[in-house]
C-alpha positions as CSV (number, residue, x, y, z in Angstrom):
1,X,84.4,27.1,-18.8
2,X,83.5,28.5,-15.2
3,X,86.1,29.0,-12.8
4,X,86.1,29.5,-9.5
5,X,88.1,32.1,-8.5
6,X,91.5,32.9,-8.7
7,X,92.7,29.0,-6.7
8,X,90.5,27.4,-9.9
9,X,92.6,28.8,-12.6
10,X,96.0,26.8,-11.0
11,X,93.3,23.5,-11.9
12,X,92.7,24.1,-15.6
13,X,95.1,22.8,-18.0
14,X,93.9,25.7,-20.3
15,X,93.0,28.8,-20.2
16,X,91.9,31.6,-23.0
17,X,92.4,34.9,-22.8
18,X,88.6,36.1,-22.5
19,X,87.6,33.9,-19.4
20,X,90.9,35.0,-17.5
21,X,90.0,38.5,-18.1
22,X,86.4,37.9,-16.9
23,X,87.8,36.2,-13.5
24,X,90.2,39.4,-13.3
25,X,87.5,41.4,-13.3
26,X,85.1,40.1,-11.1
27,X,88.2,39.7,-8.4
28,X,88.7,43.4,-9.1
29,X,85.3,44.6,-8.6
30,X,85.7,43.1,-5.0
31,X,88.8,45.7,-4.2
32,X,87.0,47.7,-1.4
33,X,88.1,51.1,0.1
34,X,89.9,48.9,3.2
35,X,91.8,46.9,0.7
36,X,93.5,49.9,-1.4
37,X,94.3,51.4,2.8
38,X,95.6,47.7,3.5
39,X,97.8,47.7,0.4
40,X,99.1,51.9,1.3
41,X,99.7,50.9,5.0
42,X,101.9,47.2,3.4
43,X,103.6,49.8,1.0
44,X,104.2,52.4,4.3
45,X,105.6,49.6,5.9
46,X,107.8,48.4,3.3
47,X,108.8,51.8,2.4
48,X,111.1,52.4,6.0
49,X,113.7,50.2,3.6
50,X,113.9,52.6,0.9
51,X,116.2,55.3,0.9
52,X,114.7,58.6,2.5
53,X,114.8,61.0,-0.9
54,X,113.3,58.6,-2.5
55,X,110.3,57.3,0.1
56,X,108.0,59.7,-1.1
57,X,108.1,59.0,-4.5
58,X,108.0,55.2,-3.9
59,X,105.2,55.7,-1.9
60,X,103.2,57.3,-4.3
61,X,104.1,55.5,-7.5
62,X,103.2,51.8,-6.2
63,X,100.4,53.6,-4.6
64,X,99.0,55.3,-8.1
65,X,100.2,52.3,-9.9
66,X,97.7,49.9,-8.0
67,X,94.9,52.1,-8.2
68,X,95.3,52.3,-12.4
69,X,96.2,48.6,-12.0
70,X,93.0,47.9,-10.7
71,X,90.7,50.8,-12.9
72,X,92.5,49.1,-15.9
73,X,91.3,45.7,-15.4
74,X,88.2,46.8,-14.6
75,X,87.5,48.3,-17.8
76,X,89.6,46.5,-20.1
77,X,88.1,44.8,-23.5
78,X,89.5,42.3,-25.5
79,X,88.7,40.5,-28.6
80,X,91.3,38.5,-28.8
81,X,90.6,35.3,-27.5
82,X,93.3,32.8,-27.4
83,X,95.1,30.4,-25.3
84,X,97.1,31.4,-22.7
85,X,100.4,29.5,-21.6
86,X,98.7,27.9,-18.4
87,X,102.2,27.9,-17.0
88,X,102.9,31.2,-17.3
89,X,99.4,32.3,-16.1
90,X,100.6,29.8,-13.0
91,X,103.5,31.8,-12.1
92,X,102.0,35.0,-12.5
93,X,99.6,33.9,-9.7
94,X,101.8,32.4,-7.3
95,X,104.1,35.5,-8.1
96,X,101.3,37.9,-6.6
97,X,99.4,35.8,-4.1
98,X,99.2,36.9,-0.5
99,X,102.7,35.7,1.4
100,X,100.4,34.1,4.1
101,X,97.6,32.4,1.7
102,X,96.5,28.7,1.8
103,X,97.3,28.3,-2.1
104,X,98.2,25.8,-3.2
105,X,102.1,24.2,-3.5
106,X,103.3,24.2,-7.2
């Protein structure tokens, strides 16, 4: 099963564990240098809402989290290789797609 990118998987009515993990991966190898300072400068902005002693550390955790985020995937292996609930993958997607992207409508 070959899918296209991350919009292919809301297509399929099934999904195992392996071939998500191999799309995950190849999306994550496309994470350039400009992407992690376009995700810092989102969390920057969004930090201005969170309480001033705590900024700092907010900044840095969802900073250091998406960095391991992104390693993990990258290096991840798996030998499990079963079915995923193609609803729950769904969600998950929707749940971290760009506000402003042309997915889809569920």
């Amino acid at each position: 099963m070959k899918i296209e990118g991350i919009k292919g998987v809301l297509s399929y009515n099934k999904i195992n564990r392996k071939n998500l993990l191999a799309l995950l991966k190849t999306e994550a190898r496309l994470i350039n240098i400009q992407d992690i300072i376009q995700a810092s400068s989102f969390t920057l902005n969004d930090a201005k809402y969170v309480q001033g002693s705590y900024r700092k550390t907010y900044i840095e955790a969802y900073n250091l989290a998406f960095i391991i985020r992104i390693k993990e995937v990258k290096e991840h292996l798996t030998d499990d290789n079963e079915y995923l609930d193609v609803d729950e993958v769904h969600e998950a997607i929707f749940a971290f797609k760009p506000r402003n992207s042309s997915y889809g409508a569920r």
